[in-house]
C-alpha positions in Angstrom: 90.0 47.9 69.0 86.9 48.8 70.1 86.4 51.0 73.6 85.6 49.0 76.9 86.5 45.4 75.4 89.1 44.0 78.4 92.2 43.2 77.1 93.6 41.9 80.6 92.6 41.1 84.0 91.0 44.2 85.6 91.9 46.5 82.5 89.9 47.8 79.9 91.0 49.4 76.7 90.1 52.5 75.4 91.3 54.3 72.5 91.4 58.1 71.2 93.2 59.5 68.2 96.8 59.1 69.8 95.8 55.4 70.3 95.0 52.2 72.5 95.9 52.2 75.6 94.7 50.0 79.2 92.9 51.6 81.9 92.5 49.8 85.2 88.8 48.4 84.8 87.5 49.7 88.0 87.9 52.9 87.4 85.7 55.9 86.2 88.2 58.3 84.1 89.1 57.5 80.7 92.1 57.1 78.4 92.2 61.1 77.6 91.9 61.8 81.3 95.1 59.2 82.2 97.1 60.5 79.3 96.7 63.8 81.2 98.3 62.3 84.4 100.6 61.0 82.3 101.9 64.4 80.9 101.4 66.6 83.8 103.1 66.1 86.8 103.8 69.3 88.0 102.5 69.9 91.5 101.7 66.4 92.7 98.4 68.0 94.1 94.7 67.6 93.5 92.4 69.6 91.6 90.4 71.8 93.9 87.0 70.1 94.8 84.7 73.3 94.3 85.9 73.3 90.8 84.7 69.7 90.4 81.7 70.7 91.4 81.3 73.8 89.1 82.3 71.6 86.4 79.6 69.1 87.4 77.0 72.1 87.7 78.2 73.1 84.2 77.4 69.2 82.6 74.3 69.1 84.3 73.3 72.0 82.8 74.0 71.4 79.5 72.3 68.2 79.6 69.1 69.0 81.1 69.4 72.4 78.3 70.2 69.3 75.7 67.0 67.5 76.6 65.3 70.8 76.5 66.2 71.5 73.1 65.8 68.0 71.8 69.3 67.1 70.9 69.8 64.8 73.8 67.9 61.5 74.1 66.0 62.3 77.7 67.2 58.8 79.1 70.8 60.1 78.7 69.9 63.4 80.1 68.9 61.8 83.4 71.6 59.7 83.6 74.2 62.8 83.3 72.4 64.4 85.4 72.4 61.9 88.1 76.0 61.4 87.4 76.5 65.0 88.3 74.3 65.1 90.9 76.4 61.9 92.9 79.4 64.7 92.0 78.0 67.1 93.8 78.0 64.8 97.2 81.5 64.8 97.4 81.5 61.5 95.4 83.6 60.6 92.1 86.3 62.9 93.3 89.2 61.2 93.7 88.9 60.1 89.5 89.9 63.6 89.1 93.1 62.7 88.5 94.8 65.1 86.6 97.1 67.9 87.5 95.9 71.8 88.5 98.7 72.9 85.9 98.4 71.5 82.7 99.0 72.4 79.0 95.8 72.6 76.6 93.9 75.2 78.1 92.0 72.7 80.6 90.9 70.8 77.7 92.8 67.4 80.3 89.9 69.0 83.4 86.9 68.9 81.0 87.6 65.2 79.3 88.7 64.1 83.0 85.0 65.4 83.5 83.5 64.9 80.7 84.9 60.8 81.3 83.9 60.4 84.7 80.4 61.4 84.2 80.0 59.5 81.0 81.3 56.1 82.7 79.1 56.7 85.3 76.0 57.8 83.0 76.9 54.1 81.2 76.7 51.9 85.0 73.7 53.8 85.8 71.5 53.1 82.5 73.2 49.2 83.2 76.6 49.6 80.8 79.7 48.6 81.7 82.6 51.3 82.4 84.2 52.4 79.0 81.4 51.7 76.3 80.9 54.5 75.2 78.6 53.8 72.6 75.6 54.2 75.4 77.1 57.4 76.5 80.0 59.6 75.1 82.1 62.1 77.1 82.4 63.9 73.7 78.9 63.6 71.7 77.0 63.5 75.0 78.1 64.6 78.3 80.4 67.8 76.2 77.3 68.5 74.0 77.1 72.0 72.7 79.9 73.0 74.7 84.5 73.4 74.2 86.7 73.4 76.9 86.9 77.4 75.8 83.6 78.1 77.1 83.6 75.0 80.3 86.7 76.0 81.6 86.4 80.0 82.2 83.0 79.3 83.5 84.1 76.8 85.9 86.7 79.4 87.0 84.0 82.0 87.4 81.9 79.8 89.3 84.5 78.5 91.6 86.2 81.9 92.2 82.1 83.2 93.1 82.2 80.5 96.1 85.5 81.0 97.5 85.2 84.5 97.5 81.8 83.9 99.7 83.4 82.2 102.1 86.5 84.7 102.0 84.2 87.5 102.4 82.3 86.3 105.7 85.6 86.5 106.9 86.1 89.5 105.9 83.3 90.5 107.7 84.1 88.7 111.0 87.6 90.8 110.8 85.6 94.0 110.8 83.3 93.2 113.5 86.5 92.0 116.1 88.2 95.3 114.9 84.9 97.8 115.1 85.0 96.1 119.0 88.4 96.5 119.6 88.2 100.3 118.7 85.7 100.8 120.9 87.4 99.0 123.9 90.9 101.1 123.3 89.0 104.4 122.6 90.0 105.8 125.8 94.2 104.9 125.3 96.3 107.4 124.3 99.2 106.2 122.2 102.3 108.3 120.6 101.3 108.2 116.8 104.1 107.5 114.6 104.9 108.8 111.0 108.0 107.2 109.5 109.0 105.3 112.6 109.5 109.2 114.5 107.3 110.2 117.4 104.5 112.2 115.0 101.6 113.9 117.7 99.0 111.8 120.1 96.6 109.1 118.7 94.1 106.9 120.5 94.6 103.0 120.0 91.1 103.0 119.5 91.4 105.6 116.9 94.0 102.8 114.8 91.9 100.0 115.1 89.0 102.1 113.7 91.0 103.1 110.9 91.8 99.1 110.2 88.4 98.3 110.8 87.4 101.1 107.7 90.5 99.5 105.1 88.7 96.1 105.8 85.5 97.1 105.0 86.7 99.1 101.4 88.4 96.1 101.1 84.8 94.4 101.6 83.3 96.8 98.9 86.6 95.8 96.3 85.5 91.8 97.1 81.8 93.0 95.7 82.9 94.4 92.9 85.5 91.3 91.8 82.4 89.4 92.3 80.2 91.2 90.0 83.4 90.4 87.3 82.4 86.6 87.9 79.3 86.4 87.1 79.3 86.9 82.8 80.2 84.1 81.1 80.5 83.0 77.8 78.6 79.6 77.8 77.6 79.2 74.4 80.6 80.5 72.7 82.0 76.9 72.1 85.8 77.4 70.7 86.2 80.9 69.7 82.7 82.5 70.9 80.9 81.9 67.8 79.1 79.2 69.3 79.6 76.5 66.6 78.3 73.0 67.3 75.8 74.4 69.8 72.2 74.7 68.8 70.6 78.0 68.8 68.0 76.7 71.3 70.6 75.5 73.7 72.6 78.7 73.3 69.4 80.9 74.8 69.1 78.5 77.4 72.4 77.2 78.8 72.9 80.5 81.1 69.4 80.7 83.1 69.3 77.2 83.3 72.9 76.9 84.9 72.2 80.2 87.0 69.0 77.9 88.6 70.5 74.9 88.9 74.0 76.4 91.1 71.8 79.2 93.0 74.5 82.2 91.1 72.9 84.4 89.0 75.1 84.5 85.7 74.7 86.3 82.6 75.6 85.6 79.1 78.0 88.0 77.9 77.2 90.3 75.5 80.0 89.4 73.6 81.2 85.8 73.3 84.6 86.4 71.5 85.6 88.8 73.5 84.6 86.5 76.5 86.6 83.4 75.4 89.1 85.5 74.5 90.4 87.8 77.6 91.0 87.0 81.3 90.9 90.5 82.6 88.4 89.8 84.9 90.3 87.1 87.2 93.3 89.9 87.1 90.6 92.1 88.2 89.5 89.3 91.1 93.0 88.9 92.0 93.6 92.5 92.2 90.9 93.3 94.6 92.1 90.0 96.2 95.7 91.5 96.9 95.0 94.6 97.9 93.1 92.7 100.8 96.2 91.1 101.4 98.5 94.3 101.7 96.2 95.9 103.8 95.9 92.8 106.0 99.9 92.7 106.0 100.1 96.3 106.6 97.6 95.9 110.2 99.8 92.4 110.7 103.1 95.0 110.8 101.7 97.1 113.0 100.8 94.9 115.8 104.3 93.1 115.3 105.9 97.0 116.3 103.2 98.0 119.0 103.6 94.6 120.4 107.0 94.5 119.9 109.9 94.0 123.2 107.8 93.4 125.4 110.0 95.4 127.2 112.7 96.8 125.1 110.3 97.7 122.3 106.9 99.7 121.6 105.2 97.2 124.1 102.1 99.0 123.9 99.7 96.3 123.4 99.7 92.5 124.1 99.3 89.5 121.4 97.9 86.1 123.1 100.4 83.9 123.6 100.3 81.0 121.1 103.2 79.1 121.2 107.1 79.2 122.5 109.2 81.3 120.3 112.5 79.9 120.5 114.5 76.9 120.9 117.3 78.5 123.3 115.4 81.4 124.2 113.5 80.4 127.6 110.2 82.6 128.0 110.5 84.3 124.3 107.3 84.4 122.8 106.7 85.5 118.8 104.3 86.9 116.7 103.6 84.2 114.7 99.8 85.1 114.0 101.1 88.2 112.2 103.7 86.7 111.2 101.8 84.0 108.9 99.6 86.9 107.9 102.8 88.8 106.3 103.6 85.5 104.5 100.0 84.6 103.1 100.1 88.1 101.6 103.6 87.8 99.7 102.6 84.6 98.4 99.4 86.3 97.0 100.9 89.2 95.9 103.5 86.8 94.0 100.2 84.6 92.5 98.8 88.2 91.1 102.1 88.6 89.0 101.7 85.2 87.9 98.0 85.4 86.9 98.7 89.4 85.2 101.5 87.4 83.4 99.4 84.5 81.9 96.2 87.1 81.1 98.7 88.9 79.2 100.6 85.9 77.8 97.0 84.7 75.9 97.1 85.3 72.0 94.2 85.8 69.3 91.1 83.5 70.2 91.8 82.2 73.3 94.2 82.3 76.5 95.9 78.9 76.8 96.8 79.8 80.6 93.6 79.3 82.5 95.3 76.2 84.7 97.9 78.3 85.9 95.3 81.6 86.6 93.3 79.3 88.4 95.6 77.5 90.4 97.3 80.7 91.7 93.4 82.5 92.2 92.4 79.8 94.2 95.2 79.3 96.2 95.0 83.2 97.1 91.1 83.7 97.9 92.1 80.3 100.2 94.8 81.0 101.8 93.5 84.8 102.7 90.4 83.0 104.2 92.7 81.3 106.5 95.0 83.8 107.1 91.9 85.9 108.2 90.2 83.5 110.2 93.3 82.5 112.3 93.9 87.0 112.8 90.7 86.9 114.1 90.6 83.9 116.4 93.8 83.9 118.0 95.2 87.1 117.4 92.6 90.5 116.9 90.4 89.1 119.6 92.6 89.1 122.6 94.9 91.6 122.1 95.1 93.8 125.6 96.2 97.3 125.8 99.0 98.3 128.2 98.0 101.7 128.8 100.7 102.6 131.4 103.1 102.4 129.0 101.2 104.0 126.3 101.1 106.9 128.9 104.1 107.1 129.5 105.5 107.0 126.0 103.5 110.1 125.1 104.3 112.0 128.1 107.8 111.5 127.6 107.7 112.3 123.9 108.9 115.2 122.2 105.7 114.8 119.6 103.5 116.3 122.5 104.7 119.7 121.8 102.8 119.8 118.5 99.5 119.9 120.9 101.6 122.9 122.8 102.8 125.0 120.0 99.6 126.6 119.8 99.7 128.2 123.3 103.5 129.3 123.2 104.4 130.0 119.4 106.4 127.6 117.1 110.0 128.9 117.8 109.5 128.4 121.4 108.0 125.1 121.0 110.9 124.1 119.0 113.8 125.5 121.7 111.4 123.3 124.3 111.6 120.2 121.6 115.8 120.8 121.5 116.1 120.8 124.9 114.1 117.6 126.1 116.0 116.2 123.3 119.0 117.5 124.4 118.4 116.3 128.4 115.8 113.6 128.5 113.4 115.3 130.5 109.9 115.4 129.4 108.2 118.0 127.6 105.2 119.1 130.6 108.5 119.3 133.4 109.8 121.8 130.8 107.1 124.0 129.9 106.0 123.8 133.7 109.6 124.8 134.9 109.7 127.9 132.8 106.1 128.8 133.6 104.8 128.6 130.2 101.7 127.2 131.0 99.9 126.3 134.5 99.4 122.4 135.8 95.5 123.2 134.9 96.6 124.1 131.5 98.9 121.6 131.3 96.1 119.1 132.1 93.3 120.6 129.6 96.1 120.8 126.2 97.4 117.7 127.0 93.8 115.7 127.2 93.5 113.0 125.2 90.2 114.1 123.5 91.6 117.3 123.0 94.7 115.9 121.4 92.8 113.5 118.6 90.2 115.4 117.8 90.2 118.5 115.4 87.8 121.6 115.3 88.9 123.4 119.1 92.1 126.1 118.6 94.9 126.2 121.4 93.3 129.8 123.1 89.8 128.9 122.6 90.6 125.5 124.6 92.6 127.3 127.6 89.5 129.8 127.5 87.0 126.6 128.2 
């Protein structure tokens, strides 16, 4: 039966080497592309739209690099391109129908693509939806390329965009963290080391410490980045580029680099390029440790903020919401809080991607659907994690430097700064005993005339106690 003949009311039929089958008439995917939807139910969810558009880059690439090269008839060319270019809107998406996780190596994304383009190619040069003897989703719209060289690009380019957007993020974090160091620079705090009172920190000092493990974290997006941009367009199948003209092959890369505004290179080696997905475990790791480092700052404010009153309680979280049901007046962390979560679920996604990029075998990796899935959920997800930290969480957070004070002058860990001016074993008998009694370090070493008020003022000075390079004598001396 021929392709596009209607064999009911407001179906068509159209037919592939499994066999006929009707396709509602309307329509702009094809038989390959439903068979898909058919197969692959798995998450009920859509494919993401920036990969639809990196497909649609891809196609027009090729196209206008067909034209070039003189395999594609230039009236075709247009029409693909135009196709692409209504893609590109934000139109045709909802006939991208089948599922993120699919078997075949995404071979169900690029006919779904391949299909939509080349119906709507047809309507534009006056066809009708399904006759595909005035434009083919294989011979035409998929010329010179294989899913094994679409797919991993589309990945790449896809992966290059979200990462932008994660990355101004990023950037947003370190400036609301760079301002909030400033702002505490003057608190003293009781630093901790494994949950024990350690010696004296400034909260300013902590949040320029985050503010730094951002920005390396900034550095580590960079560098996943740079992994993005070689592709193996050209390769075809296995990287040997078979069925794509020599022309085409020399062409395909700058042309797509112009047309999408990334630069992309060719890489060096095709077969190796089709045949490993190192560098989206690469992307994903640098991705993670963005997460862990997020999640790490997220625990921190949970503890200083933590009570208010029969915790740390040393700095404020806004308010967002009511924490409890039963609990009048409780109010939870739940900016943190979400912050933890996104980061276990990425840090889940990069066992599942380092799993299917190991899982690949000889010339190809049949596992892109699930990397992708779990990459692009991640680099998402992160960029709204970080965007809600910053907005209604980093941004307000107060200091409450009373009890900061109070904490540290009450803490046993001030007698590190001490130890200088009275020896260690005496520092230690004064450490036993406020342990012993509850009574604070300075009435101790003031009671048993170890050091003056002055002194006691000057050793105990916040600079003075987070800053190195000033001995104990040479400090009572100034």
């Amino acid at each position: 039966m021929e392709n596009g003949k209607e064999n009911k009311t407001g179906y068509r039929v159209e037919q592939d080497s499994i066999g006929a089958k009707d396709i509602p008439g309307d329509v702009y995917y094809g038989v390959q592309s439903l068979r898909a939807a058919e197969n692959f139910r798995i998450t009920g969810l859509n494919m993401h739209p920036e990969i639809i558009n990196s497909l649609a880059y891809i196609k027009k690439a090729s196209a206008i690099t067909n034209c070039e090269s003189g395999i594609l008839e230039k009236k075709k060319a247009k029409a693909i391109v135009q196709a692409c270019d209504e893609i590109l809107t934000g139109k045709l998406h909802e006939y991208f129908i089948v599922d993120p996780i699919q078997g075949g190596a995404g071979t169900s994304l690029n006919m779904n693509a391949n299909e939509v383009i080349a119906n709507r190619a047809i309507e534009i040069l006056g066809g009708k939806k399904g006759d595909y003897s005035a434009v083919n989703p294989n011979d035409d719209v998929n010329c010179g390329q294989s899913t094994n060289d679409v797919i991993p690009t589309a990945g790449k380019m896809t992966s290059l965009r979200l990462l932008q957007n994660l990355k101004k993020e990023l950037l947003r974090l370190h400036g609301a963290l760079c301002k909030k160091a400033e702002e505490f620079d003057h608190v003293i705090k009781m630093g901790r080391t494994q949950m024990q009172d350690a010696v004296p920190i400034r909260l300013g000092q902590e949040f320029q410490a985050y503010s730094d493990a951002i920005m390396r974290d900034i550095h580590r997006m960079d560098n996943a980045m740079d992994e993005m941009r070689t592709v193996n367009m050209g390769g075809t199948a296995v990287g040997t580029g078979i069925n794509a003209d020599e022309a085409y092959v020399s062409r395909i890369v700058p042309n797509l680099s112009k047309i999408s505004d990334i630069q992309f290179v060719q890489a060096f080696d095709l077969i190796d390029a089709t045949q490993n997905l190192d560098p989206f475990v690469a992307v994903s790791g640098a991705v993670k440790a963005c997460a862990v480092t997020l999640s790490k700052i997220a625990n921190d404010l949970r503890l200083m903020s933590s009570g208010p009153r029969a915790g740390f309680g040393e700095i404020n979280l806004p308010a967002k919401q009511n924490g409890s049901s039963i609990m009048p007046g409780k109010v939870n962390p739940v900016i943190p809080e979400v912050v933890n979560q996104v980061a276990f679920n990425i840090i889940g996604n990069d066992v599942t991607i380092t799993m299917a990029a190991e899982g690949g075998q000889l010339e190809l990796n049949a596992f892109e659907p699930i990397v992708f899935y779990c990459l692009f959920q991640s680099i998402d997800t992160l960029a709204y994690a970080v965007q809600t930290f910053i907005d209604n969480c980093v941004t307000g957070i107060t200091a409450n430097e009373e009890r900061c004070r109070q904490l540290v002058e009450n803490s046993i860990g001030v007698i590190t700064a001490i130890c200088p001016h009275v020896g260690y074993e005496k520092a230690a008998e004064i450490a036993k005993k406020a342990m012993k009694t509850g009574e604070s370090i300075r009435n101790l070493i003031l009671r048993e005339g170890l050091l003056s008020e002055k002194e006691m003022e000057t050793v105990l000075d916040p600079v003075n106690m987070t800053e190195p390079g000033i001995s104990g004598k040479e400090l009572l001396r100034k």
